[in-house]
C-alpha positions in Angstrom: 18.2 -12.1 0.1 21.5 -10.7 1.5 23.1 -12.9 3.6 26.4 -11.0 4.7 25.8 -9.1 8.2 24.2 -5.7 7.8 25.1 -2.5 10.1 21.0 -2.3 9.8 18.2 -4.4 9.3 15.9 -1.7 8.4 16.4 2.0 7.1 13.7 4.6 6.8 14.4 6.2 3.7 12.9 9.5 3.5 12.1 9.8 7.1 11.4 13.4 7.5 8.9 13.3 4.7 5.1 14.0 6.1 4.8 10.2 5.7 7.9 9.2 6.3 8.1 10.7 10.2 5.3 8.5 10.8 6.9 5.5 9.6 9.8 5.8 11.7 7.6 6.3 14.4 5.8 3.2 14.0 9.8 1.2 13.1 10.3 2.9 16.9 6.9 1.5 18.3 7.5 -1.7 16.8 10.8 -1.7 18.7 9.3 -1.5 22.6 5.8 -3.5 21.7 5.5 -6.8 23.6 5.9 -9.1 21.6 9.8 -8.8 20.5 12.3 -10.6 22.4 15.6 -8.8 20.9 15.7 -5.4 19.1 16.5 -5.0 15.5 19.4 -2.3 14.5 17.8 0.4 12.3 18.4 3.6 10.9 16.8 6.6 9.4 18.3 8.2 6.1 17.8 11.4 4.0 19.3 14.6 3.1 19.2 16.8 6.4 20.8 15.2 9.4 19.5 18.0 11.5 15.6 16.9 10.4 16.5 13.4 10.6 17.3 14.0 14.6 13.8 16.6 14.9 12.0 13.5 13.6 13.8 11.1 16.2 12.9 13.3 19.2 9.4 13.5 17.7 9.7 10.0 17.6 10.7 9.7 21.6 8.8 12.0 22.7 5.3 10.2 20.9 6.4 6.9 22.5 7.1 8.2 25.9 3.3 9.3 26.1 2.2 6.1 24.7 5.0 3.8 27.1 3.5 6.2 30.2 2.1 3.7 32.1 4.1 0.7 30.8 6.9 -1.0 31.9 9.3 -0.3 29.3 12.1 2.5 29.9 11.4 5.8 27.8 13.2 5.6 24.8 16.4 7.1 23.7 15.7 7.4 20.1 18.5 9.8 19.1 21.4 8.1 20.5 20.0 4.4 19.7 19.3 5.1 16.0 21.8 5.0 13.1 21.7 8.1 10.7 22.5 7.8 7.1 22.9 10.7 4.7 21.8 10.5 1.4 19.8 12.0 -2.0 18.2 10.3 -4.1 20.0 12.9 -6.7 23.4 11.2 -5.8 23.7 7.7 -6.7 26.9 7.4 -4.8 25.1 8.0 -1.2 22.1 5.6 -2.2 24.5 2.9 -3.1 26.3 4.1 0.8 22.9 3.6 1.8 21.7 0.6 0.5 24.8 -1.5 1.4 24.3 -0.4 5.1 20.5 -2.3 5.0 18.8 -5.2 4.2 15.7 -4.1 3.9 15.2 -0.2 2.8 11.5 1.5 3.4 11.5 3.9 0.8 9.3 6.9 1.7 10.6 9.4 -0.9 7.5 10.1 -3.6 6.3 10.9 -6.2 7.9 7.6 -7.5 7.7 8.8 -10.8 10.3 11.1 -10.3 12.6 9.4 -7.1 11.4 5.8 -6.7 14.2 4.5 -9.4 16.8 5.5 -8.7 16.2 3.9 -4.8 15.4 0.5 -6.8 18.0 0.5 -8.8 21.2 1.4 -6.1 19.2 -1.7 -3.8 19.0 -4.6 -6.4 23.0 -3.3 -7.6 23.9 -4.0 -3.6 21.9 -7.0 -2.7 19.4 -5.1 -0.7 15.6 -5.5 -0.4 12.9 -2.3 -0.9 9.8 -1.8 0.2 8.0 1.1 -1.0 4.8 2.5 -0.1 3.6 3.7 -4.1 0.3 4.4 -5.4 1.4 5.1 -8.7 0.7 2.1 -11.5 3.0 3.2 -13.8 5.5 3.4 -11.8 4.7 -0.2 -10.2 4.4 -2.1 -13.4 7.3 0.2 -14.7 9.6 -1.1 -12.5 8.6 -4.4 -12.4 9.6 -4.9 -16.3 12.8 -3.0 -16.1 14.0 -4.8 -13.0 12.5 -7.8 -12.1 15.0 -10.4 -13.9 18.0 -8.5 -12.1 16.1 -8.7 -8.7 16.0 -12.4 -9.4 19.3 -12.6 -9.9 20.7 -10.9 -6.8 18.0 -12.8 -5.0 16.2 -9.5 -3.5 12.8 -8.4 -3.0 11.5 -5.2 -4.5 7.7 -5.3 -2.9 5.7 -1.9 -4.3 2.2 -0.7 -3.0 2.8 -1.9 0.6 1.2 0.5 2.7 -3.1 1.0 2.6 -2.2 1.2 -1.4 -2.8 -1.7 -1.4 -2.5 -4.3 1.0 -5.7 -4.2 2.6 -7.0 -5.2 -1.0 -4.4 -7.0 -2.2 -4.3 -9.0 1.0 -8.2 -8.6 1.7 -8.8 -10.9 -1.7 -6.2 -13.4 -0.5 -8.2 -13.9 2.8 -11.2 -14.1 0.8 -10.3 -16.8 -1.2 -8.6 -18.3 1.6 -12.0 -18.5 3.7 -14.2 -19.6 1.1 -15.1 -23.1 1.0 -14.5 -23.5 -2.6 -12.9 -21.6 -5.6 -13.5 -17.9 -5.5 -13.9 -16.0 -9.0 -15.1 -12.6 -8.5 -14.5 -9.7 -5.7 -16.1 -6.4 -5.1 -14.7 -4.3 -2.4 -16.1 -1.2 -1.0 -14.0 1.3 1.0 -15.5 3.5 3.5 -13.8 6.1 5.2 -14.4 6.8 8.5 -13.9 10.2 9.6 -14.8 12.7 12.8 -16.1 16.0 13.7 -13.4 18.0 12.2 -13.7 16.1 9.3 -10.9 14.7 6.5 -7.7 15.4 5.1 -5.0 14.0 3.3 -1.5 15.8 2.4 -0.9 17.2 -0.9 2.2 15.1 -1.8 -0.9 11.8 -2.4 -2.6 14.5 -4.5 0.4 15.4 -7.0 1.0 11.2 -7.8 -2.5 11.3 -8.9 -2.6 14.5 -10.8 1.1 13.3 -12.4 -1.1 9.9 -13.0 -3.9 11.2 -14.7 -2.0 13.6 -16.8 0.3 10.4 -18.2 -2.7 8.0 -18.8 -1.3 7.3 -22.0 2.5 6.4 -20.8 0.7 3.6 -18.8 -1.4 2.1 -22.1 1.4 2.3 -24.3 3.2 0.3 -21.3 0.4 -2.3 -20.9 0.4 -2.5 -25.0 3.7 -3.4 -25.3 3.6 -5.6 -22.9 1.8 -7.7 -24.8 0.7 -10.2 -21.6 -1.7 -13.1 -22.6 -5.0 -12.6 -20.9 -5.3 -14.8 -17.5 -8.5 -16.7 -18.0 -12.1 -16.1 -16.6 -13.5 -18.1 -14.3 -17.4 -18.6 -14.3 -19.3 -15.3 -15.6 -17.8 -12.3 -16.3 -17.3 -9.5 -13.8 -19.8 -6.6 -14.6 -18.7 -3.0 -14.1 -21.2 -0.8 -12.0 -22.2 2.5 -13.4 -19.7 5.7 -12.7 -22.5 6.5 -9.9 -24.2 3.1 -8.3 -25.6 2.1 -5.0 -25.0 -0.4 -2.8 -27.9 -2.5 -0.9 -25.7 -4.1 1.5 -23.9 -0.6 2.7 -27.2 1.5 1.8 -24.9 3.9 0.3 -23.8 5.3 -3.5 -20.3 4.2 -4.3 -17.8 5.4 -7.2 -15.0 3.4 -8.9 -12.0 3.4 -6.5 -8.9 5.3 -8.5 -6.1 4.5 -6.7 -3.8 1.6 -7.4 -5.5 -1.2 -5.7 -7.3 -2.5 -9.5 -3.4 -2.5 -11.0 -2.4 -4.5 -7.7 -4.7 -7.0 -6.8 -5.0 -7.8 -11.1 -1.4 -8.2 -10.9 -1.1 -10.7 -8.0 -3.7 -13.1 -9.6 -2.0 -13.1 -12.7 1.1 -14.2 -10.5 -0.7 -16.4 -8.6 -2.5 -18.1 -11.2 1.2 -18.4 -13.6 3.5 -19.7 -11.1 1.1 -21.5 -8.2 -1.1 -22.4 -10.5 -4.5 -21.0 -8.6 -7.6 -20.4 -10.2 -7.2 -16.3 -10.9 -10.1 -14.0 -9.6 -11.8 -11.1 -10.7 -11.7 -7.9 -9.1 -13.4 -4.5 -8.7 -12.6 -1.5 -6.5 -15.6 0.7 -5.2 -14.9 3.5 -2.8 -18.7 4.6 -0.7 -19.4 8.3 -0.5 -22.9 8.5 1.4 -26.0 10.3 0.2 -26.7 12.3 -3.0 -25.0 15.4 -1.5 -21.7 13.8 -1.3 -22.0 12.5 -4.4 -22.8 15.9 -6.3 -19.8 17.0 -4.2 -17.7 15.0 -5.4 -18.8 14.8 -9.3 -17.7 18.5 -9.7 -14.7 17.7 -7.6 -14.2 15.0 -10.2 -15.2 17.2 -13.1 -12.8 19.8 -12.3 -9.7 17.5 -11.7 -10.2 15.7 -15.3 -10.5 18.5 -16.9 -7.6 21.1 -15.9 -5.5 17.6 -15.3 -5.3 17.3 -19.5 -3.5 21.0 -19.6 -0.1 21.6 -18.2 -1.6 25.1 -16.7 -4.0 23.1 -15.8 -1.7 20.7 -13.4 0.6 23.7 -12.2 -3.0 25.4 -11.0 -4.2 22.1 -9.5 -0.8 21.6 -8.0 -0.6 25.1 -6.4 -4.0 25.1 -5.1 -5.0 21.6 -3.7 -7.7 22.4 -0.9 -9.4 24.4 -3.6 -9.2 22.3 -6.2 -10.2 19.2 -4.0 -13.0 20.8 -2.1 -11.1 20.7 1.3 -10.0 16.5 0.9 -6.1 17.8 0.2 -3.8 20.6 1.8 -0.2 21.2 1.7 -0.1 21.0 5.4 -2.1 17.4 5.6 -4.2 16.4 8.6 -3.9 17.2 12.1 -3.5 14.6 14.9 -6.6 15.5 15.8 -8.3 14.3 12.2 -5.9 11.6 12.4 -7.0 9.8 15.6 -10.5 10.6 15.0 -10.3 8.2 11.2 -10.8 4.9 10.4 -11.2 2.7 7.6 -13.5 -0.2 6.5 -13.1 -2.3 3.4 -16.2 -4.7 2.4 -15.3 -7.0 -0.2 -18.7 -9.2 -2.0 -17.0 -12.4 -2.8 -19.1 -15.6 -5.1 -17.7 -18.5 -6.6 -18.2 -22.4 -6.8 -18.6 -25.2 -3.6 -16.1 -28.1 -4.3 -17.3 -30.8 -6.6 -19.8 -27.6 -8.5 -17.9 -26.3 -11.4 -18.6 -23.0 -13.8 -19.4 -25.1 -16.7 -23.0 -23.4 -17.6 -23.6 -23.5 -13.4 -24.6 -19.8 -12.0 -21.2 -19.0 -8.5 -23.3 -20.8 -6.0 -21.2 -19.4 -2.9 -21.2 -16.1 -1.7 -19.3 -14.5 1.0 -18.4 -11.2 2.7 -15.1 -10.6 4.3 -13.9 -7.1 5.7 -10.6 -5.4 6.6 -11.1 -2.8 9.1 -8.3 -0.4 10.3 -6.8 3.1 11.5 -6.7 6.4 9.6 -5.5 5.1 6.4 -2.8 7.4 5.3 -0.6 8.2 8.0 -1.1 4.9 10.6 -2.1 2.1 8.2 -0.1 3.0 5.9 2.9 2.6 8.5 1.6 -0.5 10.1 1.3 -2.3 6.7 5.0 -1.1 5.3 6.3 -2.0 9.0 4.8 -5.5 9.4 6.0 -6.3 5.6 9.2 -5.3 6.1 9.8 -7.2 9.3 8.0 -10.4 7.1 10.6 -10.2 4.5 13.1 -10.4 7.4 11.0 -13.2 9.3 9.4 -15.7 6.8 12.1 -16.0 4.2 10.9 -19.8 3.7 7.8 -18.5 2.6 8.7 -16.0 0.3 8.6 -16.6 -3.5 11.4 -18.8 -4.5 13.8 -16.4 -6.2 14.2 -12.7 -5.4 11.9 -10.1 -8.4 9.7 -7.4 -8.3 6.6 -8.2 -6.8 3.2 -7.2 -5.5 2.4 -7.7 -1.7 -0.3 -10.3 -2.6 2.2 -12.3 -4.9 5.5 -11.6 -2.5 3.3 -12.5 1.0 0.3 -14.7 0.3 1.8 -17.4 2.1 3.6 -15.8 4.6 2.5 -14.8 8.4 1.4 -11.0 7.3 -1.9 -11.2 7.7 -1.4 -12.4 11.3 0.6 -9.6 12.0 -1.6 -7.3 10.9 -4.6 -8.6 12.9 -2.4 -8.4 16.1 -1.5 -4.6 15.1 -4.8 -3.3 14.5 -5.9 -3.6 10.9 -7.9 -6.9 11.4 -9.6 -9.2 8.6 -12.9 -11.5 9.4 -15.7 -13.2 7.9 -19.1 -11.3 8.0 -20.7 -13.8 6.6 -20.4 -16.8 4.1 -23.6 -18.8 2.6 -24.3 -21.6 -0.3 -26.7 -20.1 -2.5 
């Protein structure tokens, strides 16, 4: 990484986004929690210096409430934090921008459309990114267009590093890391948590999907030429559950999770299992929807989005109308605080494998254990937790960062780093349910 002294370790790019407010919130938190000895010099950066400042009072004014009854003075946000002005339309202000930072949380999505040009102004000045992407294509996009020339300048481009996906990127790690053996297949099972006034999520989550799904071909055509060798299978193969399945453990139906975490947490392995040399694992995302009402719920829900996604009507309609469309799950003014503080989430991941000294040669996994990650309201204080804490790792465990700078997933850039610590002390904590021989 950059060695030369930066006016700022971190800068919130995009911070008066929906998601990017909350960030810098959590950057300011981060700053007066007990823990930290010396403050780190940060900034927040985007087009509108007058929003930039609303978002910095909002900032102040949320931590005062929270710092009430603490011993730390009430903070000055405004006049503490550097403001950078920039748009992602104007190389010329991210380059300002990136050569200000070391490490750059890029908040600013769809990806598709704004995450490049971000990567490509922080690997041309030496600067690390962190973005918070659900978006495969994009990920695996960027990785083949830029990791070499990350390598070179010795930066770190981490994608998917908010709850896409390090709870399951991470939560597989942890797995393999508690089993007594080698682990070769994970389930995980996500469960949303939500309270009387129900769910929501902000529309800007819904229009990477439907931009997603409408480009399904893009990403094959990118995976074809490719051309990757297949990392190998350890012990039986991985069976896929029906489109509608149950689950004994969790007594509830699941669905196959959509979002990024499959692309991820495949990704990872194969890194892990190329340059470390660890036996690879299989892996399947499940997300739990409750009883047979939800589940008819959400197969028209489902129904509806596959089908006007194929048209471009279709995705102007889907885009104009998102609580309509997604049965109430998506709005254009997101959750309230309200819905936010009354969320939670829970990830169960079903791991088997082999006992030391029992191998897979015509043996049945003879180990199986469940681990869990169990957090905050996923979107808008997971999500800033987990960009946060990697950030602050890529400033703090540089000796246990891959080698050379590249592109990476959080799984291949941290798995032997202090991240999962932090995120145990910070609220999204990882156990051991249970673990048994078989």
């Amino acid at each position: 990484m950059e060695t030369q002294p930066r006016p700022f370790q971190l800068v919130v790019l995009g911070a008066s986004g929906f998601t990017g407010q909350f960030v810098t919130e959590e950057v300011a938190r981060e700053q007066v929690s007990p823990g930290r000895s010396s403050r780190l010099p940060w900034a927040v950066a985007g087009r509108c210096r007058e929003k930039l400042q609303r978002v910095l009072e909002r900032a102040a004014l949320r931590l005062e409430g929270e710092l009430a009854f603490s011993i730390f003075r009430r903070p000055t946000l405004p006049s503490e934090v550097g403001t950078i002005i920039c748009d992602i339309t104007n190389p010329a202000s991210l380059d300002e921008m990136a050569k200000q930072a070391a490490v750059v949380l890029n908040c600013v999505g769809p990806y598709r459309f704004y995450g490049e040009p971000v990567v490509k102004a922080c690997i041309e000045n030496g600067t690390s990114c962190i973005d918070i992407c659900g978006e495969p294509q994009f990920l695996e996009l960027m990785y083949w267009k830029y990791h070499e020339k990350a390598a070179e300048k010795g930066v770190y481009i981490v994608g998917s590093s908010g709850f896409d996906s390090i709870p399951a990127d991470l939560g597989v790690i942890y797995t393999r890391n508690k089993m007594n053996g080698t682990l070769t297949a994970v389930e995980s099972f996500l469960t949303v948590h939500s309270g009387p006034e129900g769910m929501c999520i902000h529309d800007g989550t819904w229009k990477s999907a439907i931009y997603g799904f409408g480009d399904q071909s893009n990403l094959k055509k990118l995976r074809n030429e490719s051309n990757l060798k297949p990392v190998p299978i350890v012990g039986p193969k991985l069976k896929r559950r029906w489109p509608i399945s149950y689950c004994r453990e969790l007594n509830s139906y699941s669905i196959p999770f959509m979002g990024a975490d499959v692309s991820v947490v495949r990704r990872t392995q194969r890194y892990l299992h190329e340059n470390l040399e660890e036996s690879p694992v299989q892996y399947a995302a499940y997300v739990t929807v409750g009883g047979i009402t939800s589940v008819i719920k959400l197969m028209f829900a489902g129904l509806f989005f596959l089908f006007f996604v194929k048209f471009g009507i279709g995705r102007q309609l889907l885009i104009k109308f998102p609580w309509l469309f997604s049965f109430g799950y998506f709005s254009k003014q997101g959750p309230t605080q309200k819905q936010i503080d009354a969320s939670s989430f829970t990830m169960t991941f079903f791991g088997q494998g082999y006992s030391q000294g029992f191998g897979p040669d015509k043996n049945k996994p003879n180990i199986r254990i469940c681990t869990q990650v169990k957090g905050p309201e996923a979107g808008y204080v997971a999500t800033p937790i987990a960009m946060v804490q990697a950030a602050l790792t890529l400033l703090s465990d540089a000796s246990d960062l891959p080698k050379a700078g590249g592109v990476f997933t959080p799984g291949a850039a941290f798995s032997r780093t202090k991240l999962i610590d932090r995120l145990n002390q910070r609220g999204i904590e990882f156990s051991v349910i249970s673990s048994s021989e078989v």
